[in-house]
C-alpha positions as CSV (number, residue, x, y, z in Angstrom):
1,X,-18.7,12.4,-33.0
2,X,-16.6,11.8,-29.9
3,X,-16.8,8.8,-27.9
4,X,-18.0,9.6,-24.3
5,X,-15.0,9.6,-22.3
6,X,-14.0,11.8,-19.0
7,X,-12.4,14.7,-20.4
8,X,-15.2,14.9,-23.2
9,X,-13.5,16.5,-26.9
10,X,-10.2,16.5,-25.1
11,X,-10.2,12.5,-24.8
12,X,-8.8,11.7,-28.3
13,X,-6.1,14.5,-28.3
14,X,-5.1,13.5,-24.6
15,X,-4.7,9.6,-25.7
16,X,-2.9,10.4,-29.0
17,X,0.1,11.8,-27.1
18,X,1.3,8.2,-26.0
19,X,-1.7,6.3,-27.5
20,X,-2.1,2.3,-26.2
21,X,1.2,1.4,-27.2
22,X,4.1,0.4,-24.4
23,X,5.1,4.0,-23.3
24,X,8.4,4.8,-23.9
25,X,10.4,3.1,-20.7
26,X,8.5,-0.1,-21.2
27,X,9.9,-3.6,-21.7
28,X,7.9,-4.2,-24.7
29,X,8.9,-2.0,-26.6
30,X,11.2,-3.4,-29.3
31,X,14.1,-1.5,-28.6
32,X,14.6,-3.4,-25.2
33,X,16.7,-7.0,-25.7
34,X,18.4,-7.1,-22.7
35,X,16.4,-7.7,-19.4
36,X,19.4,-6.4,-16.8
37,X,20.4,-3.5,-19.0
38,X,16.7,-2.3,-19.3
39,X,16.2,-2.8,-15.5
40,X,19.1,-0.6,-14.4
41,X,17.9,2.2,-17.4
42,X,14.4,1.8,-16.0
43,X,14.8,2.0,-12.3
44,X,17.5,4.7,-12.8
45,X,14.7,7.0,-14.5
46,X,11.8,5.8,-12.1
47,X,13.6,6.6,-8.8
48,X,14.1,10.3,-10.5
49,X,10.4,10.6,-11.2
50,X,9.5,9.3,-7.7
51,X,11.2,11.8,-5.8
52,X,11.5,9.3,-2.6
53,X,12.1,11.3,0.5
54,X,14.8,10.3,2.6
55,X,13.3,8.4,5.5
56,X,16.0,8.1,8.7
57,X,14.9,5.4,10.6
58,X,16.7,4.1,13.7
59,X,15.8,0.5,13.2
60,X,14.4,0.3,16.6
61,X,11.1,-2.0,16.5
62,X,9.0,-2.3,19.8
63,X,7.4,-5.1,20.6
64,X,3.9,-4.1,22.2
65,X,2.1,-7.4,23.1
66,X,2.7,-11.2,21.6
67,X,0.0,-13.9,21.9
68,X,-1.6,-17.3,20.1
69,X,-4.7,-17.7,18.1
70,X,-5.6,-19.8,15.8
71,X,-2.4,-21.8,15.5
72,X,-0.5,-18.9,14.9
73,X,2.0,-17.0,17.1
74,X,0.9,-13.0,16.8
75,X,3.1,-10.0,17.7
76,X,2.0,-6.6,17.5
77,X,4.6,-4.1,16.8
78,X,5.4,-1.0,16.4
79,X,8.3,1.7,15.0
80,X,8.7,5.8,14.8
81,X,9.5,7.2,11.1
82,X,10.9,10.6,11.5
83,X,7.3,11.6,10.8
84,X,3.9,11.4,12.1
85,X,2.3,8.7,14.1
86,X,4.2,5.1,15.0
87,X,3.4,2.7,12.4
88,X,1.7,-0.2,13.9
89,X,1.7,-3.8,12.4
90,X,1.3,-7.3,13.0
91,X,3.6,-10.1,12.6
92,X,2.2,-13.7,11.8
93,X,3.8,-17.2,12.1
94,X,2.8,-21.0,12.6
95,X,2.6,-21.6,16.5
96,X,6.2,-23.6,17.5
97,X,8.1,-22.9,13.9
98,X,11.8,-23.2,14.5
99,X,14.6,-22.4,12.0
100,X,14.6,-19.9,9.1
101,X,11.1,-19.4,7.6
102,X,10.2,-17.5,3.9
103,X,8.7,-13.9,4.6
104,X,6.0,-12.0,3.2
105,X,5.2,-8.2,3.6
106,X,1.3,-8.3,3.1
107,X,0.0,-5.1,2.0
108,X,-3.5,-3.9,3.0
109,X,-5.9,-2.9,0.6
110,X,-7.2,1.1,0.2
111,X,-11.0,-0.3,0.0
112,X,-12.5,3.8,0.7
113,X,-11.6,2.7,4.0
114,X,-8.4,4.5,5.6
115,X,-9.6,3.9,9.3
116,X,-8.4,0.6,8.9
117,X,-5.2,-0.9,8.0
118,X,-3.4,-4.3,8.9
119,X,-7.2,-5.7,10.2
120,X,-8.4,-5.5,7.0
121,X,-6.2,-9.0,6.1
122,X,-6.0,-10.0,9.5
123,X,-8.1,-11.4,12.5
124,X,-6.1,-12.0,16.1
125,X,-8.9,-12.6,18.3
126,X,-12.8,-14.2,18.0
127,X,-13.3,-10.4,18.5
128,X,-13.3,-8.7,15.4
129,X,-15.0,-5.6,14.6
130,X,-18.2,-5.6,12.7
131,X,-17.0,-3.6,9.8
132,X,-13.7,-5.8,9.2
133,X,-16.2,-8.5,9.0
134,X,-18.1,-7.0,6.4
135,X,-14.7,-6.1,4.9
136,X,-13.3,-9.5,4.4
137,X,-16.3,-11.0,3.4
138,X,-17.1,-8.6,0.8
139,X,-13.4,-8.7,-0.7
140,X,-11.9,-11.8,0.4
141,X,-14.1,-14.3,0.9
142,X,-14.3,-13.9,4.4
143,X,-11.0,-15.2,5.2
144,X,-7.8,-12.8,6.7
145,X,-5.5,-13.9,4.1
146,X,-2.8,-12.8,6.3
147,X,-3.5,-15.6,8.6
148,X,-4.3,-18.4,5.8
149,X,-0.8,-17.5,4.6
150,X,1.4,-17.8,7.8
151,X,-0.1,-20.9,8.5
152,X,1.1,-22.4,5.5
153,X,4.7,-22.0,6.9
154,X,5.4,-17.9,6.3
155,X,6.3,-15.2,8.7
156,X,4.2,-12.5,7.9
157,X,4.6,-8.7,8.7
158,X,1.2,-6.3,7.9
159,X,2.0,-3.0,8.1
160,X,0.1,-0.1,8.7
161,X,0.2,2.3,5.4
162,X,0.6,5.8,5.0
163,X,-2.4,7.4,5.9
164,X,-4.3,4.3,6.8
165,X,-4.9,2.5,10.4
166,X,-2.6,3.8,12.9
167,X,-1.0,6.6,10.4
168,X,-4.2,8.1,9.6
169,X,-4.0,12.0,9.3
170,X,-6.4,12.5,12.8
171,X,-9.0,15.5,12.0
172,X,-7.9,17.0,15.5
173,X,-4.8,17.6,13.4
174,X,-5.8,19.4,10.5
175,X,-7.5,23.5,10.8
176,X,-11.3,23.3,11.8
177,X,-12.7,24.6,8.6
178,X,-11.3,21.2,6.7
179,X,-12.6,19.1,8.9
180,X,-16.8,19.4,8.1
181,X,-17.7,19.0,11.8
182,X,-16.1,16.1,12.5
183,X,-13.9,14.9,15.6
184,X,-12.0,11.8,16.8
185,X,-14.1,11.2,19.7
186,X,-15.0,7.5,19.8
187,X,-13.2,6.5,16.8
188,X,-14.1,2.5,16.8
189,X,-18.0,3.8,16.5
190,X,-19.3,2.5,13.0
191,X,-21.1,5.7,12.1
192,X,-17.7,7.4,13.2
193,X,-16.0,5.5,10.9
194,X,-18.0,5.6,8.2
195,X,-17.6,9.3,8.4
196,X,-14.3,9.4,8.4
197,X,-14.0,7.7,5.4
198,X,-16.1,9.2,3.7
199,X,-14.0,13.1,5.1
200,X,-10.5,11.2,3.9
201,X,-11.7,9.8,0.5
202,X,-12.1,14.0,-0.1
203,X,-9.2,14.7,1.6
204,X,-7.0,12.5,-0.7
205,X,-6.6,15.2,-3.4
206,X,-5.7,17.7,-0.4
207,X,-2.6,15.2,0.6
208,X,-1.1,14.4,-3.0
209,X,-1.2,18.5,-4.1
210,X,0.5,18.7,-0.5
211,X,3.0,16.1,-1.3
212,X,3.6,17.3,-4.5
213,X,4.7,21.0,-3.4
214,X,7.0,18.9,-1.0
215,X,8.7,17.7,-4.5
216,X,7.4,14.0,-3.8
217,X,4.1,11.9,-4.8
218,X,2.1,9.2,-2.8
219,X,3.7,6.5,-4.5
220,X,7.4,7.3,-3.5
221,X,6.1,7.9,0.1
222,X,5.0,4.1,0.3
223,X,7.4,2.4,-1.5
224,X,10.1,4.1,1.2
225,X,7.5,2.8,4.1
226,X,7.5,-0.1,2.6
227,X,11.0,-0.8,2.2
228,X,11.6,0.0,5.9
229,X,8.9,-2.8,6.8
230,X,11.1,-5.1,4.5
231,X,14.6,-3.7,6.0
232,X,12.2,-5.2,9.2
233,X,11.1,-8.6,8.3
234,X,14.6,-9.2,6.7
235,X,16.3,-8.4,9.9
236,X,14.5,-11.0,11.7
237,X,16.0,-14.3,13.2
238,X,13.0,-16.2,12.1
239,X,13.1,-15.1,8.4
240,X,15.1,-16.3,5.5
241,X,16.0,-13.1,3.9
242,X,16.9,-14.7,0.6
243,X,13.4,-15.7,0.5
244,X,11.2,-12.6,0.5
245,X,7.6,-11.9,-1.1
246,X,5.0,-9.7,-0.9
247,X,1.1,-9.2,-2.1
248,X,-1.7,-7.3,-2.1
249,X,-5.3,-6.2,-3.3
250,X,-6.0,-2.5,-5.2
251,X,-4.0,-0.4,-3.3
252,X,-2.4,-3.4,-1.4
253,X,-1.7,-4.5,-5.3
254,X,-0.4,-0.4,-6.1
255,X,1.9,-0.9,-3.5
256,X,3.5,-4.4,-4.3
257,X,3.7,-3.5,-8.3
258,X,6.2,-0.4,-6.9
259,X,8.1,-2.8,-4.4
260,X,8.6,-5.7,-6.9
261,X,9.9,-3.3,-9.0
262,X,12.2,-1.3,-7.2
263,X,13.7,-3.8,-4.8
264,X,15.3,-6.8,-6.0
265,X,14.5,-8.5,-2.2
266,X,11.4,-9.5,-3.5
267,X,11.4,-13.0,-5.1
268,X,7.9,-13.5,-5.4
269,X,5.0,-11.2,-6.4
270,X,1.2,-11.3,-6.4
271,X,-0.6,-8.3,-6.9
272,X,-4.6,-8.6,-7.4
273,X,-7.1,-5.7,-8.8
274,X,-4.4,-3.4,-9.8
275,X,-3.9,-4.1,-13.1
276,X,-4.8,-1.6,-16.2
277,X,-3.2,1.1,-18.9
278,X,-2.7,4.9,-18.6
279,X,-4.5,5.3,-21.5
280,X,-7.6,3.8,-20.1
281,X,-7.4,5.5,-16.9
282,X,-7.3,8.6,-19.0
283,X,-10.4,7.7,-20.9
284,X,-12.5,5.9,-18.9
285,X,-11.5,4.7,-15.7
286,X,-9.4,8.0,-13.5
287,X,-12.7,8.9,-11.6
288,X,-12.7,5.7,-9.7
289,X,-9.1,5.9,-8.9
290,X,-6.9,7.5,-5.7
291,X,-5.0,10.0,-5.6
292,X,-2.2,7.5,-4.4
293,X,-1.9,6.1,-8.0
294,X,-0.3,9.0,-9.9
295,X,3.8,9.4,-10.3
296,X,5.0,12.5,-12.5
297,X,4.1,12.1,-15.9
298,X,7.5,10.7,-17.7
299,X,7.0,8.1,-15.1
300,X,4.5,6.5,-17.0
């Protein structure tokens, strides 16, 4: 008899094909001896699979607003991709560092919460909204981590992710008949937001078929946004460029596997919650997954 699994009697055929082995690009397997020659074999195959679309951006980073709190020096900032909304973020510091600091891209987490972005790991005012409060207490302890990390002597840039915060995909955007009665009138309402959610957790399949016919996947779309918000904090006066990082939670932890991978400015890595095997996605674990996970097959 078949053990339960998602696909039902197709589970064991589906699994044999690559089984729980390494697949067939991975370091472990034997064949691989020599870390620099399977890095440039690797990378040269993942950036086929991925598909990145070229992203021209000018550089040019606006600086909206910069303030203190908590001992830390805030900027909020802004840039337009060639695409879609600007991409908001916040950058982080001690209060009164001088000199070259280490930098850290900090990558949001996906949470089933795409109205929000860079607040989920943040907090710039005693004014937070109720539902970032519940956010970071339920997933991070209550702290912004964000924050905890600047102060300890890091310039910090949070980006806004595809899709997420400021780059949202806005209902008033999208044809009436996809939208199930729903508008962007007073988006900071909590029941508002809660239904947004709840419309862009279903609309995730809608994007990744969409990007897909473009001859591109969610994964190759964020690692290019992310690299641009590196290109950013590695530009900056403040940051020692030969000392980058980055992190994240679940998606925030998708997003830093793919950029500690494919870009050799990042020294340092911590990824959290994202950690688990094809095969036991396919099995046992793909329904509680985005769409943003999946890269073409031979990717894998």
């Amino acid at each position: 008899m078949t053990t339960p699994n998602l696909i039902g009697i197709y589970g064991p055929w589906a699994s044999d094909l690559h089984g729980d082995g390494p697949r067939k690009l991975s370091y472990r397997n034997n064949k691989f001896q020599d870390l620099d020659s399977w890095k440039v074999k690797a990378r040269d195959w993942m950036w086929e699979c991925l598909a990145k679309p070229s992203i021209n951006f000018t550089g040019k980073v606006v600086v909206e607003k910069s303030y203190q709190y908590d001992g830390l020096q805030i900027e909020e900032l802004s840039w337009q991709l060639p695409y879609g909304a600007p991409t908001k973020a916040y950058l982080l510091k001690p209060t009164g560092a001088s000199g070259k600091l280490p930098g850290i891209v900090a990558f949001h987490d996906h949470g089933a919460n795409k109205y929000f972005g860079r607040r989920k790991i943040t907090k710039t005012s005693d004014e937070q909204h109720p539902l970032m409060q519940e956010h970071q207490k339920e997933y991070y302890e209550g702290k912004a981590w964000a924050n905890e990390i600047a102060k300890r002597g890091y310039v910090v840039l949070v980006p806004d992710a595809f899709t997420f915060g400021s780059r949202r995909v806005m209902l008033g955007d999208v044809p009436e008949y996809n939208r199930d009665g729903l508008s962007d009138e007073n988006p900071e309402d909590a029941n508002n937001i809660r239904a947004y959610n709840e419309w862009a957790g279903e609309h995730e399949h809608i994007m990744a078929k969409s990007l897909f016919c473009a001859g591109t996947c969610w994964p190759a779309v964020f690692l290019g946004e992310d690299q641009i918000a590196l290109d950013i904090l590695s530009a900056r006066p403040d940051v020692d460029a030969a000392k980058i990082g980055c992190a994240g939670l679940s998606g925030g932890g998708l997003r830093t596997v793919y950029a500690a991978g494919m870009d050799d400015r990042i020294q340092c890595a911590v990824c959290v919650g994202f950690m688990s095997t094809w095969n036991d996605f396919l099995l046992n674990k793909s329904f509680t997954h985005t769409w943003m996970t999946y890269t073409p097959p031979d990717c894998q």
